[in-house]
Each structure stands twice: as C-alpha cells, then as structure tokens.
C-alpha positions in Angstrom: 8.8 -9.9 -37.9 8.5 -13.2 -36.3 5.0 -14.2 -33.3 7.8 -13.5 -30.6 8.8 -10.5 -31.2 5.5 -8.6 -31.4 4.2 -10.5 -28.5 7.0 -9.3 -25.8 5.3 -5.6 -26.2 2.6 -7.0 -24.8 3.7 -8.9 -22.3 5.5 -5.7 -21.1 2.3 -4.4 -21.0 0.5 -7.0 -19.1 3.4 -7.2 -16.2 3.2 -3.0 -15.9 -0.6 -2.8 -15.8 -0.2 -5.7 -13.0 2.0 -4.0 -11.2 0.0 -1.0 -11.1 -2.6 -2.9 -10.0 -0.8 -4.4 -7.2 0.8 -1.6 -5.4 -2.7 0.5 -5.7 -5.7 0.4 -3.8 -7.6 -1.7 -5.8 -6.1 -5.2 -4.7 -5.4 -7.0 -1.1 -1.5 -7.2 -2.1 1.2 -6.0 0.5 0.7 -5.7 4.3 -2.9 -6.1 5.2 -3.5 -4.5 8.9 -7.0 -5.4 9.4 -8.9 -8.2 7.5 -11.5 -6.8 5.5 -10.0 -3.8 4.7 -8.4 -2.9 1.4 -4.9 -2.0 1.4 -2.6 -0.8 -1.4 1.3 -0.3 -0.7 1.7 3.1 -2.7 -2.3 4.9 -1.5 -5.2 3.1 0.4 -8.6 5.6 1.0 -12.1 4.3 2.1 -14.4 5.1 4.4 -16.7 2.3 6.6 -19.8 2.5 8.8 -18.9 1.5 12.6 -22.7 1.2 13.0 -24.5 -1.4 11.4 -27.7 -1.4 13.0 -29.8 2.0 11.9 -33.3 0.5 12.3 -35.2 3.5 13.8 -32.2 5.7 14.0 -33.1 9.3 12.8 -31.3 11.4 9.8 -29.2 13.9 11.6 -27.3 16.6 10.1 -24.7 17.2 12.8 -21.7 15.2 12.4 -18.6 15.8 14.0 -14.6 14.4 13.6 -11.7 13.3 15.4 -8.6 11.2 13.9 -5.3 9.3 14.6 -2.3 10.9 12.5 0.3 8.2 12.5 3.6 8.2 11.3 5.8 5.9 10.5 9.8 6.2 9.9 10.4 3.0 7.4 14.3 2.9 6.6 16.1 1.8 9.7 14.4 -0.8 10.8 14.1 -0.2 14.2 9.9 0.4 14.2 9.8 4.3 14.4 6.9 5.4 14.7 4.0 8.1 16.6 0.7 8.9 16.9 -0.9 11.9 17.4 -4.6 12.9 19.1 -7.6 10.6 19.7 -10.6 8.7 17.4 -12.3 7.7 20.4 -16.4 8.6 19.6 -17.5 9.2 23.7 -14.5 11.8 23.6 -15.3 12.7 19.7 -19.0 13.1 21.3 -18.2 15.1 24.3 -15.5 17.4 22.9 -18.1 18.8 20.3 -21.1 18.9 22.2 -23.0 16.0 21.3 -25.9 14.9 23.5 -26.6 11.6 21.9 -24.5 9.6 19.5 -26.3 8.1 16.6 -23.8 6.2 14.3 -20.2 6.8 13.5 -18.3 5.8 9.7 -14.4 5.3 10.1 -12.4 6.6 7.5 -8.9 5.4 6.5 -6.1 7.0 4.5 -2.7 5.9 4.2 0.4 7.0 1.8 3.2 4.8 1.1 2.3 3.2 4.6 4.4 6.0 6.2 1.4 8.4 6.8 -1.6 7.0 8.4 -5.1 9.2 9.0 -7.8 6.9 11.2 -10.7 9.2 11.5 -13.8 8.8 13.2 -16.9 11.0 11.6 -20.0 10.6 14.8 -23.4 11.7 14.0 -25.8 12.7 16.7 -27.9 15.5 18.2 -26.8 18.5 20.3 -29.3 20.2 23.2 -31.5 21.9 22.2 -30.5 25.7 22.9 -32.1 28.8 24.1 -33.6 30.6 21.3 -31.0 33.8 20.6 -32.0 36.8 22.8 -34.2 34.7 25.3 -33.8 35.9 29.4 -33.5 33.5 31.9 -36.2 33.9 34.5 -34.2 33.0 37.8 -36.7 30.4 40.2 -37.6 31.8 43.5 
C-alpha cells in the first residue's frame, strides 16, 4: 500500500467534517441576514440581549413572549413567503400586562432557511394587584 492510497481516507474525512461544518450553525457560511448573527444553512438557534444597558435595572421574574413565524416556499423562485403575528415589545408589553419594561433578549431559530421563529422574550413588572378577597371601599 503506497502514501496515496491511505492518505485519500483521509482526505474524505477532512472534506466531510468541513462540510458539516459549513452547512451547521457553527460557521458564517451561506446567506447571512443580519451581520453579527450566526447563520447555518441546514439549523441556526441563539438567543441575544436587545438591551445592553442593565446598570440599576432590577432582577425580575416576569418575562413574557411574542414571535414572528415566517415561512418561506424555496423551489419556484418566485419569493414565496408569509409571516405570521407580531415581536413588537410595547405590544409584547401591553398584551400581557406589563406595567414597565425592563430588558428584552431576541431569540432566533431557523430550519433549512424555510422556517423562521423571531421571538422577542420582555422582562418587566406587572401592577401591583389587590391582595385576593380584598373589598373595594367605594369614595363618597
């Protein structure tokens, strides 16, 4: 068995784990829609903050969601595509009761580029509520 013949197993190898590599998450390769973020052709899943800034911000357990479903029809050609619902954080905010918005994290999730999830996750504080059984007094 001759240097050349062993070495083509692992150059087989090589060009497979590369390619792996490149249509996963884990590289920049293929269609990048936003510079910064990662993007794989085959899976892409992260999650960002949106706020930056926490100085003086307090921990907060409430945290509420709202996302984008977008789909995409890829064989034709033509640019298919829909979205569904809203990742807007006033409306994310106001639709769950939020008083006052803290910070928000996006989150992205995409599968063979076809099916795209944009959620927002905001954090913030509700009203305070009546204790449970309390009566209102009405004012005079």
């Amino acid at each position: 068995m001759t240097a050349a013949d062993t070495s083509l197993p692992h150059l087989a190898l090589l060009a497979l784990f590369l390619m792996a590599i490149s249509l996963s998450g884990c590289t920049v390769v293929g269609i990048i829609r936003n510079p910064g973020e990662p993007s794989g052709m085959i899976y892409s899943h992260f999650r960002q903050p949106l706020t930056h800034d926490l100085k003086h911000t307090p921990v907060v357990s409430s945290s509420v969601s709202g996302g984008i479903i977008h789909v995409e029809e890829p064989v034709s050609g033509y640019g298919i595509r829909a979205e569904f619902a809203s990742n807007a954080i006033g409306e994310i905010a106001r639709r769950h009761g939020l008083e006052r918005v803290l910070w928000a994290d996006f989150e992205y999730f995409s599968l063979l580029g076809i099916w795209e999830e944009k959620i927002v996750h905001v954090y913030g504080t509700r009203p305070l509520s009546e204790p449970r059984g309390a009566v209102r007094v009405p004012k005079e």
